[in-house]
N, C-alpha and C positions, 0 to 999 in steps of 0.2 A: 587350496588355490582360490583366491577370490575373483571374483570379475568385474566385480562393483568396489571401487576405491570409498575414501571418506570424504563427506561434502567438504569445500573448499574452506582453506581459514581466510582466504583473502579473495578479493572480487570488487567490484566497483565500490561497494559499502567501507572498503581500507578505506579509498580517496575520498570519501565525506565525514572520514573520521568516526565513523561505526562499527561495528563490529557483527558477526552476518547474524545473531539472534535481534540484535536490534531492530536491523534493516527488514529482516522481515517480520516482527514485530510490529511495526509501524503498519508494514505493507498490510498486515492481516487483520489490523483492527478498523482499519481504513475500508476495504474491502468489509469488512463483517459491518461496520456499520453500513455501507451505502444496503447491504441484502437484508438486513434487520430494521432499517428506522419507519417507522409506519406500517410495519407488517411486513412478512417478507415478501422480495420482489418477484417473487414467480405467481405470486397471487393478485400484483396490483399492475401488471405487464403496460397496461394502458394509461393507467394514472399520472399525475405529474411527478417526476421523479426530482424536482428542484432541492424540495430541503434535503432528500437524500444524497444529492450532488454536492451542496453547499458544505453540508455537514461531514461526509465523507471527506473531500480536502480540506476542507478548514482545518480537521484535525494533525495535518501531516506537519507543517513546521514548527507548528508548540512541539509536537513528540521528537522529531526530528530535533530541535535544540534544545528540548531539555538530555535527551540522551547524547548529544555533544556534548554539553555541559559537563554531566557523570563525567564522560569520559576525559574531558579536558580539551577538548579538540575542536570549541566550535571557533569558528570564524563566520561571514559573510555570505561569503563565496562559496563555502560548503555546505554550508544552510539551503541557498538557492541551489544549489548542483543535488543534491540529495533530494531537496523537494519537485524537480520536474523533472528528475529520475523514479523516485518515487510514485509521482501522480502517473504519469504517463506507463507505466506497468501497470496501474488499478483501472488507469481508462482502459490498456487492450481487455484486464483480465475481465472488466465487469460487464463490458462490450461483448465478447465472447458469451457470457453467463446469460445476459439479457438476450442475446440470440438464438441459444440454443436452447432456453427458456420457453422462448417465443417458435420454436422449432417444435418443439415436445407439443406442448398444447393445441 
């Protein structure tokens, strides 16, 4: 008897024409750069965090429509709907990390 089912095939990532390794794919490289560029961020807490911002979303709509592309499903509309879906999960997730960051130390 199990109690934990299989993570979902389908989830917001269907309606941007992704597929959920993609969508989080994206989400974690996005994420792994803003904690990695310049050193990682639990050691620079107080420094200017900008190229890591910059860089961090920069990267989400090139990934985001080239893996539409793969898949055949980009458009417009799904582009932007994916990337301030996208961003907007990396703002709480990195927001959180930088807090509790700044919590520990």
């Amino acid at each position: 008897m199990a109690f934990i089912g299989p993570l979902p095939t389908s989830g917001p990532w269907t309606a941007f024409g992704l597929d959920r390794g993609q969508f989080f794919l994206v989400l974690l490289v996005a994420i792994a750069l803003f904690v990695w560029i310049d050193g990682p961020v639990w050691g620079h807490l107080h420094d200017d965090h900008l190229r890591r911002l910059l860089v961090s979303y920069a990267v989400i709509p090139p990934a985001v429509a080239a893996a539409q592309a793969r898949n055949g499903t980009f458009g417009w509309g799904r582009l932007f709907g994916a990337s301030v879906t996208l961003a907007v999960i990396k703002l709480v997730v990195t927001a959180v990390l930088l807090a509790v960051c700044g919590m520990v130390r």
